[in-house]
ChimeraX commands (.cxc) that place a marker at each C-alpha (Angstrom):
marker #1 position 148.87,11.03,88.23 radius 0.5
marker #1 position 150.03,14.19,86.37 radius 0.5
marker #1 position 148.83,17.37,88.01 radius 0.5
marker #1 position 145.89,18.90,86.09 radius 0.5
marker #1 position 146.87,21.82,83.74 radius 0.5
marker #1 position 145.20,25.18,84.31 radius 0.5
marker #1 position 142.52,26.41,82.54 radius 0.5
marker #1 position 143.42,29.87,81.13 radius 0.5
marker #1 position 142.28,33.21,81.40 radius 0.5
marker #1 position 141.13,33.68,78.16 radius 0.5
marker #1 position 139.27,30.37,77.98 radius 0.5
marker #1 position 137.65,31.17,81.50 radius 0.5
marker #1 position 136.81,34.62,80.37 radius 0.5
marker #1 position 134.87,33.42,77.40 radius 0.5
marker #1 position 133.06,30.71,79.13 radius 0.5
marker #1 position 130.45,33.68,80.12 radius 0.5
marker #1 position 129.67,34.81,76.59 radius 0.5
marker #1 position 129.09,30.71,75.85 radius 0.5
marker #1 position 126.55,30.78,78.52 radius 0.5
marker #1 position 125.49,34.22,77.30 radius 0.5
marker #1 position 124.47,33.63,73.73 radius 0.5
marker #1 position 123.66,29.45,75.06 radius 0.5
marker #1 position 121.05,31.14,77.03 radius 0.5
marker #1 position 119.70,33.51,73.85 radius 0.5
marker #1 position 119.72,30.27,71.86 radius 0.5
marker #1 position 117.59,28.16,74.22 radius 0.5
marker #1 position 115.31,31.01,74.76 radius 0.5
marker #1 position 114.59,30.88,71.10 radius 0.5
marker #1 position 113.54,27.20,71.32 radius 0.5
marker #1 position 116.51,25.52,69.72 radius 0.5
marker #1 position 117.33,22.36,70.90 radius 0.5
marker #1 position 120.71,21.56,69.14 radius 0.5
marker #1 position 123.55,23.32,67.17 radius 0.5
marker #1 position 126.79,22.52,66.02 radius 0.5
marker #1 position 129.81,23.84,66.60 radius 0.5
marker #1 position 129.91,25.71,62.87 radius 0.5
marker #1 position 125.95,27.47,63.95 radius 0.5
marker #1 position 127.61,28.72,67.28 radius 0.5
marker #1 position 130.80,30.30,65.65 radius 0.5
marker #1 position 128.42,32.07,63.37 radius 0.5
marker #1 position 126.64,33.35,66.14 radius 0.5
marker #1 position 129.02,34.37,69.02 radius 0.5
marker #1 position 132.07,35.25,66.39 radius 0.5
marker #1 position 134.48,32.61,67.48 radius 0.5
marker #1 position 135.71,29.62,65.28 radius 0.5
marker #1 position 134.39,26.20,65.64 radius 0.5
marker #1 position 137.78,25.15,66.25 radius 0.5
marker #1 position 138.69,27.32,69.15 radius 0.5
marker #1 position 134.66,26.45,71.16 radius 0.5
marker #1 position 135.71,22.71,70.42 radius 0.5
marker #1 position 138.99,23.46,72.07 radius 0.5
marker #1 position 137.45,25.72,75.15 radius 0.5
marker #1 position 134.78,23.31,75.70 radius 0.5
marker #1 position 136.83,20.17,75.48 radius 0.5
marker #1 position 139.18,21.37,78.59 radius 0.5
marker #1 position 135.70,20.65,80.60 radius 0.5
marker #1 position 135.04,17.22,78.65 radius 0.5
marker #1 position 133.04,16.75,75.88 radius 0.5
marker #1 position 129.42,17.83,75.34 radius 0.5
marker #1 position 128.91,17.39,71.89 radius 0.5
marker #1 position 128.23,14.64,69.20 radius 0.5
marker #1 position 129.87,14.38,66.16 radius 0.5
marker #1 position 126.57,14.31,63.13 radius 0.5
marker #1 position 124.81,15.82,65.87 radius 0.5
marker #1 position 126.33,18.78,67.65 radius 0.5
marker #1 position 125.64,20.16,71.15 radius 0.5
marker #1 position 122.11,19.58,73.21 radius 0.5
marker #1 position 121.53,23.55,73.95 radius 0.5
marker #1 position 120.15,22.42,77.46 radius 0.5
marker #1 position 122.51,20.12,78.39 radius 0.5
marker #1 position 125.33,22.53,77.06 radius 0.5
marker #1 position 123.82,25.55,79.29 radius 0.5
marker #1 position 123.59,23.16,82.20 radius 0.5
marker #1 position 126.98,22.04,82.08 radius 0.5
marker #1 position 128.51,25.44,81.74 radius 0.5
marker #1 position 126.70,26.56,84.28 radius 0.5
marker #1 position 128.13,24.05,86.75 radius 0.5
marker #1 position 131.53,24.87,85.16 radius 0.5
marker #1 position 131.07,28.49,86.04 radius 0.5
marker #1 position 129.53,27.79,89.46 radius 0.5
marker #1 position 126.66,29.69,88.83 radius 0.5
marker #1 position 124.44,26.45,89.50 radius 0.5
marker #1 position 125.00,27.46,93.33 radius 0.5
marker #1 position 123.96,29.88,95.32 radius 0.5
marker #1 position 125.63,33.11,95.76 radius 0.5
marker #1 position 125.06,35.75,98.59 radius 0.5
marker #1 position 126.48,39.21,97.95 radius 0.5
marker #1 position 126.32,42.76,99.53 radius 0.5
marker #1 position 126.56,45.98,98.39 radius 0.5
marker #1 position 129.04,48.87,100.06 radius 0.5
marker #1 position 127.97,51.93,98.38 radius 0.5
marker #1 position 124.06,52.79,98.17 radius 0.5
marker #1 position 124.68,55.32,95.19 radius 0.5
marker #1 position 123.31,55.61,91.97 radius 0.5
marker #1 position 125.75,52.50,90.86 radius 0.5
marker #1 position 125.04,50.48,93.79 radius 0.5
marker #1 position 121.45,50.83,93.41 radius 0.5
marker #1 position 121.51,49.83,89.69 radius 0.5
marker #1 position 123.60,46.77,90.64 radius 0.5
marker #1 position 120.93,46.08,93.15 radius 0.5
marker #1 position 117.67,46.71,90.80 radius 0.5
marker #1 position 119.98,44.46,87.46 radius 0.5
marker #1 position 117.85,41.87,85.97 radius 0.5
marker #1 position 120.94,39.85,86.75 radius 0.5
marker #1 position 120.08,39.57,89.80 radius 0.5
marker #1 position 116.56,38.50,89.52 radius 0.5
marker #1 position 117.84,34.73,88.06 radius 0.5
marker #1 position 118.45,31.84,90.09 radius 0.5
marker #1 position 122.07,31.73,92.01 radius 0.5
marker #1 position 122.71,35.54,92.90 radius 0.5
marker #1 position 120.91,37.15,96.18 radius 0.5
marker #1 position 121.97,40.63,97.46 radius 0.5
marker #1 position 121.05,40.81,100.81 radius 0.5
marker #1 position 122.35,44.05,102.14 radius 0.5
marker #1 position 123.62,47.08,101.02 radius 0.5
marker #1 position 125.80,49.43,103.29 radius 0.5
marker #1 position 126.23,53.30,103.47 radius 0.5
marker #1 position 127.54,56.42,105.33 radius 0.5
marker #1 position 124.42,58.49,104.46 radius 0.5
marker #1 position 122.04,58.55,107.42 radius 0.5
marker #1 position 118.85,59.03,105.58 radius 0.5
marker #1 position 119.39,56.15,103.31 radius 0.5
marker #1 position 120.09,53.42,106.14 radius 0.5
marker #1 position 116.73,51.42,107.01 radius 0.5
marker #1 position 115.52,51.85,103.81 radius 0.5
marker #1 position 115.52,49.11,101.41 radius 0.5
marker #1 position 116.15,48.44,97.90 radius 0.5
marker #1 position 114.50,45.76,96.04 radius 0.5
marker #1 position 113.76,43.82,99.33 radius 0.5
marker #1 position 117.57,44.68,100.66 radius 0.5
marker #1 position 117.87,46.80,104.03 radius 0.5
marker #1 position 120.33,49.41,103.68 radius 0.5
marker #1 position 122.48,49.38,106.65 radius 0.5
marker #1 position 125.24,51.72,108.11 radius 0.5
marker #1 position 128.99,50.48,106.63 radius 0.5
marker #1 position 130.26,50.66,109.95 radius 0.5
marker #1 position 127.92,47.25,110.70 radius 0.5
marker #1 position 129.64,46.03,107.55 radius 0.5
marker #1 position 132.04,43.50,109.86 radius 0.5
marker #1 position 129.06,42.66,111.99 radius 0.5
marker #1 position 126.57,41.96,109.50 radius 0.5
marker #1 position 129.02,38.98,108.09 radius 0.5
marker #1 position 129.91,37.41,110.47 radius 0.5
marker #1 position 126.30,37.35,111.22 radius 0.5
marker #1 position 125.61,36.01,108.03 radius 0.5
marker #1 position 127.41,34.32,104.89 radius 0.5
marker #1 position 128.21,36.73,102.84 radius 0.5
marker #1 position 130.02,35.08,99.21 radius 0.5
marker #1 position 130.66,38.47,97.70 radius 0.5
marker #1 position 131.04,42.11,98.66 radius 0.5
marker #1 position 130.35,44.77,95.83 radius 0.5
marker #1 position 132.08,47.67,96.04 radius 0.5
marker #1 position 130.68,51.05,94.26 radius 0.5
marker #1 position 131.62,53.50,97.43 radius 0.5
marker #1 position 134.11,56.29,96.29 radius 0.5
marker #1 position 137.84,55.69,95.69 radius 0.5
marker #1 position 138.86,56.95,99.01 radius 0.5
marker #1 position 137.09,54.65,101.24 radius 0.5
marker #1 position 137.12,51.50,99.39 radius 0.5
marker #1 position 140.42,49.91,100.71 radius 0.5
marker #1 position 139.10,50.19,104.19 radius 0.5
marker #1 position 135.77,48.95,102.96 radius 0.5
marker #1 position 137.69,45.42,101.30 radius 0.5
marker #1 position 139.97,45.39,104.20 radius 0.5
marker #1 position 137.15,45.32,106.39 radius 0.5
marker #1 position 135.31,42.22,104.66 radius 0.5
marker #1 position 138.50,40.54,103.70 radius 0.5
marker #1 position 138.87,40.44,107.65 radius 0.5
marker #1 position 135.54,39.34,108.38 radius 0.5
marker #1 position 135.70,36.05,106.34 radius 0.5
marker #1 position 134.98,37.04,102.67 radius 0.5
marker #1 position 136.25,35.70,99.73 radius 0.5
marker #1 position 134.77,37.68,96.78 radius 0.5
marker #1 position 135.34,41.44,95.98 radius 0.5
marker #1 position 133.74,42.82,93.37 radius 0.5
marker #1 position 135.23,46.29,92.90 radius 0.5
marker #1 position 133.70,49.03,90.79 radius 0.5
marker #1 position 135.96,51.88,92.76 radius 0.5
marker #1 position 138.58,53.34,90.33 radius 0.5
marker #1 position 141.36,52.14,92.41 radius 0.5
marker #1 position 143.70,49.06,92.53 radius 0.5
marker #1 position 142.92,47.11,95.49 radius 0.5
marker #1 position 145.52,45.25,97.70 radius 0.5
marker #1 position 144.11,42.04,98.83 radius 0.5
marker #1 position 145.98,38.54,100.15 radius 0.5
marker #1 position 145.95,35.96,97.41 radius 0.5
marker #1 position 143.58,33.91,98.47 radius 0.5
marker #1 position 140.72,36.24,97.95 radius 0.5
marker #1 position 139.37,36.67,94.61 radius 0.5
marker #1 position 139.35,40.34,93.08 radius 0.5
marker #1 position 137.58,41.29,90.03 radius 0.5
marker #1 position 137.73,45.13,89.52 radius 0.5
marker #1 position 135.16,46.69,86.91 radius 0.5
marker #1 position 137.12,49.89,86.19 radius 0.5
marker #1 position 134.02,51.71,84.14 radius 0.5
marker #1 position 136.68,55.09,83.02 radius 0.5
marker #1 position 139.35,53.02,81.73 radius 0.5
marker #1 position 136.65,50.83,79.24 radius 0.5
marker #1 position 135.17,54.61,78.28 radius 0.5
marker #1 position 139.24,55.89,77.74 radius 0.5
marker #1 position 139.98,52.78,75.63 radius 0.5
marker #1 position 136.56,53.22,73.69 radius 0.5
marker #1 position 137.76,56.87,73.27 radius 0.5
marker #1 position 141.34,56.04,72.47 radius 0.5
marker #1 position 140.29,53.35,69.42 radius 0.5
marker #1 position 137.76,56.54,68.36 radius 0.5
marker #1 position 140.83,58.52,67.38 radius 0.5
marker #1 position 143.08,55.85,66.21 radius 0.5
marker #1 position 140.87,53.81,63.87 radius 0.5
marker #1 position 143.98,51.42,62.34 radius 0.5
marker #1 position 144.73,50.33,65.89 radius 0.5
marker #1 position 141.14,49.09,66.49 radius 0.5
marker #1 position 140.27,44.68,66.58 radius 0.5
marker #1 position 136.58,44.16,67.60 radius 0.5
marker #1 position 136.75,41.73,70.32 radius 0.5
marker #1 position 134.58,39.10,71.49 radius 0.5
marker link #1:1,2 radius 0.2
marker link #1:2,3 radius 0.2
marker link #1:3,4 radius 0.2
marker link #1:4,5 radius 0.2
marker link #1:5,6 radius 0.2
marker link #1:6,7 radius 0.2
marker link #1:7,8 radius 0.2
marker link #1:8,9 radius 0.2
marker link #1:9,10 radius 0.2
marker link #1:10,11 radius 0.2
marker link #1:11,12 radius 0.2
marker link #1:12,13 radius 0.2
marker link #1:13,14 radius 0.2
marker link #1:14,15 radius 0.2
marker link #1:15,16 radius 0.2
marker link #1:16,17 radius 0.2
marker link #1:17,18 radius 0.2
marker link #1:18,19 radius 0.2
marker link #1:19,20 radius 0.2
marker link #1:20,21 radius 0.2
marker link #1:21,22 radius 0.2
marker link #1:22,23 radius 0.2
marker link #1:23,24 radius 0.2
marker link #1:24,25 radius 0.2
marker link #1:25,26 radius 0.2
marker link #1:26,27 radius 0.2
marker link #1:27,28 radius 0.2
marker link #1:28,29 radius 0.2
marker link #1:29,30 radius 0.2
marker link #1:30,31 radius 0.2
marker link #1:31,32 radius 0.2
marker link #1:32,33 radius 0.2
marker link #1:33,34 radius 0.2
marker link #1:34,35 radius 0.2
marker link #1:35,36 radius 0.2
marker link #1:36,37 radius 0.2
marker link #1:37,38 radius 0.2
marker link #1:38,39 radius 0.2
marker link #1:39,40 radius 0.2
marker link #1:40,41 radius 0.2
marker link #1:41,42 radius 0.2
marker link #1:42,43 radius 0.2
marker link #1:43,44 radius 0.2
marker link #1:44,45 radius 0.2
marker link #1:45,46 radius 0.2
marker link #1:46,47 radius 0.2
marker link #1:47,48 radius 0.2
marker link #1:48,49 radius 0.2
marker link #1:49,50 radius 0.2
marker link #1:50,51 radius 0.2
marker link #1:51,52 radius 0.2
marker link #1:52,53 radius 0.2
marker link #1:53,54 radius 0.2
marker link #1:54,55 radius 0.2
marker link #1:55,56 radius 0.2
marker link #1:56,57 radius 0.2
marker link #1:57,58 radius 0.2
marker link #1:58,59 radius 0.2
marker link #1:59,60 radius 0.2
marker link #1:60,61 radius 0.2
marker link #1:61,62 radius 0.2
marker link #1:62,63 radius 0.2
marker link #1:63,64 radius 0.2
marker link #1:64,65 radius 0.2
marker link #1:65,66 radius 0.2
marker link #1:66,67 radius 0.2
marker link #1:67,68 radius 0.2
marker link #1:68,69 radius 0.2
marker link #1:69,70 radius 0.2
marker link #1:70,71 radius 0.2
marker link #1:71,72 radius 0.2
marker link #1:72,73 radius 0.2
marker link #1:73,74 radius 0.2
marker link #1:74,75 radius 0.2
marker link #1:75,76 radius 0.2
marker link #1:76,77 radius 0.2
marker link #1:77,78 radius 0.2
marker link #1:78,79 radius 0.2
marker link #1:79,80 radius 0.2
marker link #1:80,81 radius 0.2
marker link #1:81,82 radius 0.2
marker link #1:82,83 radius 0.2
marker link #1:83,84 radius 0.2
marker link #1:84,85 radius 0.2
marker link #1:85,86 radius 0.2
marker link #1:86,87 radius 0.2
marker link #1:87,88 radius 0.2
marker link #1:88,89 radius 0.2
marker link #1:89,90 radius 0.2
marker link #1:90,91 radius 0.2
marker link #1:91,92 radius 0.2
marker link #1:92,93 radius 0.2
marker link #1:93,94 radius 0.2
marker link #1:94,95 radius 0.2
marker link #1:95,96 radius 0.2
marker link #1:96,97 radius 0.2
marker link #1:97,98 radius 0.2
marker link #1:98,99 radius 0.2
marker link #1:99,100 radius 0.2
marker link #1:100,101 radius 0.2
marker link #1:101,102 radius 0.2
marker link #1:102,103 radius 0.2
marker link #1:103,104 radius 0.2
marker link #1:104,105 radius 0.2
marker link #1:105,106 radius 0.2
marker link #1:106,107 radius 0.2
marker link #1:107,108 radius 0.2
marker link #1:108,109 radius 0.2
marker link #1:109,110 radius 0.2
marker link #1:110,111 radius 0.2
marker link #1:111,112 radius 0.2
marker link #1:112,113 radius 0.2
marker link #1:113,114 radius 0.2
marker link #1:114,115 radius 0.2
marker link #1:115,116 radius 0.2
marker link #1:116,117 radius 0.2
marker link #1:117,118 radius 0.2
marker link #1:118,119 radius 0.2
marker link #1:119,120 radius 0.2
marker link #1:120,121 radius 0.2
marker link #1:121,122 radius 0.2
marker link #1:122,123 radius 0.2
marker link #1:123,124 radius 0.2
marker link #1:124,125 radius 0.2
marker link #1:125,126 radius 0.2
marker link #1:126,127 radius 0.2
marker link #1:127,128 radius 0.2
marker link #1:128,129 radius 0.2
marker link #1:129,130 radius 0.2
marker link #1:130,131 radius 0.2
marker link #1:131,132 radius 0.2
marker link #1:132,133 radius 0.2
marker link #1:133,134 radius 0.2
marker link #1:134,135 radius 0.2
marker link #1:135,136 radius 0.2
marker link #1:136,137 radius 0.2
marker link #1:137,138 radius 0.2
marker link #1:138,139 radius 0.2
marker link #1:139,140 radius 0.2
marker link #1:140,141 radius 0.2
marker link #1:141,142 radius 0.2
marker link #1:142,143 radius 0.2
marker link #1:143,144 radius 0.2
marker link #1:144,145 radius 0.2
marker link #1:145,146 radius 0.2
marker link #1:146,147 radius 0.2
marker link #1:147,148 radius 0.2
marker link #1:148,149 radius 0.2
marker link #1:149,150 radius 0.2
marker link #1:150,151 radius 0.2
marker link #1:151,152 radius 0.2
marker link #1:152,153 radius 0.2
marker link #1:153,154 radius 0.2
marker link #1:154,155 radius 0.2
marker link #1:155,156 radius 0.2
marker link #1:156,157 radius 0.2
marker link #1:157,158 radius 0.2
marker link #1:158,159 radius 0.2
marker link #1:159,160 radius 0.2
marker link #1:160,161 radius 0.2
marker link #1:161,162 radius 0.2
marker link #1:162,163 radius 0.2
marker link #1:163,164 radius 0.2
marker link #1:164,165 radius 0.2
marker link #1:165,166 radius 0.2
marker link #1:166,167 radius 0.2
marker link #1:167,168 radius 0.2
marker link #1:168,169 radius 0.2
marker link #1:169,170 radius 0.2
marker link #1:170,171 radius 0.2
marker link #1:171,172 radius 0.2
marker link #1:172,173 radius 0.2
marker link #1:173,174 radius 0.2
marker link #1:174,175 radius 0.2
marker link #1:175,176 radius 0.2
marker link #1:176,177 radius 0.2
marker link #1:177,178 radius 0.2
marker link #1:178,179 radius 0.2
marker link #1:179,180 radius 0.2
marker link #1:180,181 radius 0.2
marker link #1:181,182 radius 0.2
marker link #1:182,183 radius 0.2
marker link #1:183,184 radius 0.2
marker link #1:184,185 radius 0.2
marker link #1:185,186 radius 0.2
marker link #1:186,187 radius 0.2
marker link #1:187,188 radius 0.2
marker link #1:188,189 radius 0.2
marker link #1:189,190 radius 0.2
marker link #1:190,191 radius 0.2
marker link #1:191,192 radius 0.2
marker link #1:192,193 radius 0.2
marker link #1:193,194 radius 0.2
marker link #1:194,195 radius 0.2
marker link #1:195,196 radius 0.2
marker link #1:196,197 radius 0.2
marker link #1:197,198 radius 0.2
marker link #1:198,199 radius 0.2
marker link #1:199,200 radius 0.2
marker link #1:200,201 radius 0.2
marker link #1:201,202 radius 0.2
marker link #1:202,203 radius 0.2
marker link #1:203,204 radius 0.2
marker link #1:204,205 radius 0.2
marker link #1:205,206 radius 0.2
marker link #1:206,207 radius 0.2
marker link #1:207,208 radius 0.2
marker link #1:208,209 radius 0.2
marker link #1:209,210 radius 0.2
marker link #1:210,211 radius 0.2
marker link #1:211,212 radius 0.2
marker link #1:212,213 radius 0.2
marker link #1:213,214 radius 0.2
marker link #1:214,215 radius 0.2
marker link #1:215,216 radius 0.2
view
């Protein structure tokens, strides 16, 4: 048997904005659309959800289109968000806190259980139902616990230590929002959210108007 081709970036990249606009389209009480209905809402071509979808199999029905629930089901399972998730937080500032308060985190899947910090008169006190501990019990809280996914939102300085730390202790996720470039083994998965350089390229395309695509 052939070995199974990998799915690329930019399919696996869009498969959120599917579930996305899936999700606004269920919520609305549609039960099907076809391919042509969901290019005209999410801005892609038929042609190229056909294509993205059909790497996972096929969901839809020719004359009839896609089943919205069945659709947001399966891409949820092809996501993985149809399993649970634990995460922590290291970094109880103003970012960490939002992350911890996000409506995204209210759904089905995600649970932040901790968050850590070096600022004594935040530690004990919890956000949302999530004890603030000290990051120096960051190692000792997961191996006490399974831990999926460590957010990072501490300053640049400290945050290498602070992924060292749970890379060490058995985690597999790091979610960074520090403004630095991370060095992790390979077999963790790193997904940095670098917040200045999305405002630089926003400010960038504001000056230079012919160089500007929207993107999807």
């Amino acid at each position: 048997m052939s070995e199974q081709r990998a799915i690329s970036e930019a399919v696996i990249r869009r498969l959120p904005k599917y579930y996305r606009y899936i999700t606004l389209i269920q919520n609305k009480g549609i039960v099907r659309i076809s391919s042509q209905n969901l290019s005209e809402i999410t801005g892609f071509t038929a042609s190229q959800i056909r294509q993205d979808l059909n790497h996972f199999g096929g969901f839809g029905q020719q004359g009839y289109g896609y089943n919205v629930a069945k659709l947001k089901e399966q891409l949820s399972r092809i996501i993985g968000i149809d399993k649970e998730y634990n995460m922590i937080i290291a970094g109880a500032g103003r970012m960490g806190q939002a992350i911890s308060n996000s409506e995204l985190f209210k759904s089905p899947g995600f649970c932040i259980t901790a968050l850590f910090d070096v600022d004594k008169e935040k530690i004990g006190n919890e956000i949302d139902g999530a004890t603030i501990y000290h990051t120096d019990d960051l190692a000792k809280y997961i191996a006490e616990h399974k831990v999926d996914i460590v957010a990072i939102t501490t300053p640049k300085e400290v945050a290498q230590k602070i992924a060292d730390v749970a890379v060490e202790a058995g985690v597999q996720g790091i979610w960074n929002f520090a403004p630095i470039d991370l060095k992790l083994p390979d077999n963790v998965v790193l997904e940095n959210v670098h917040l200045d350089e999305s405002l630089h390229t926003l400010i960038y395309y504001l000056g230079s108007r012919k160089d500007y695509t929207r993107k999807q």
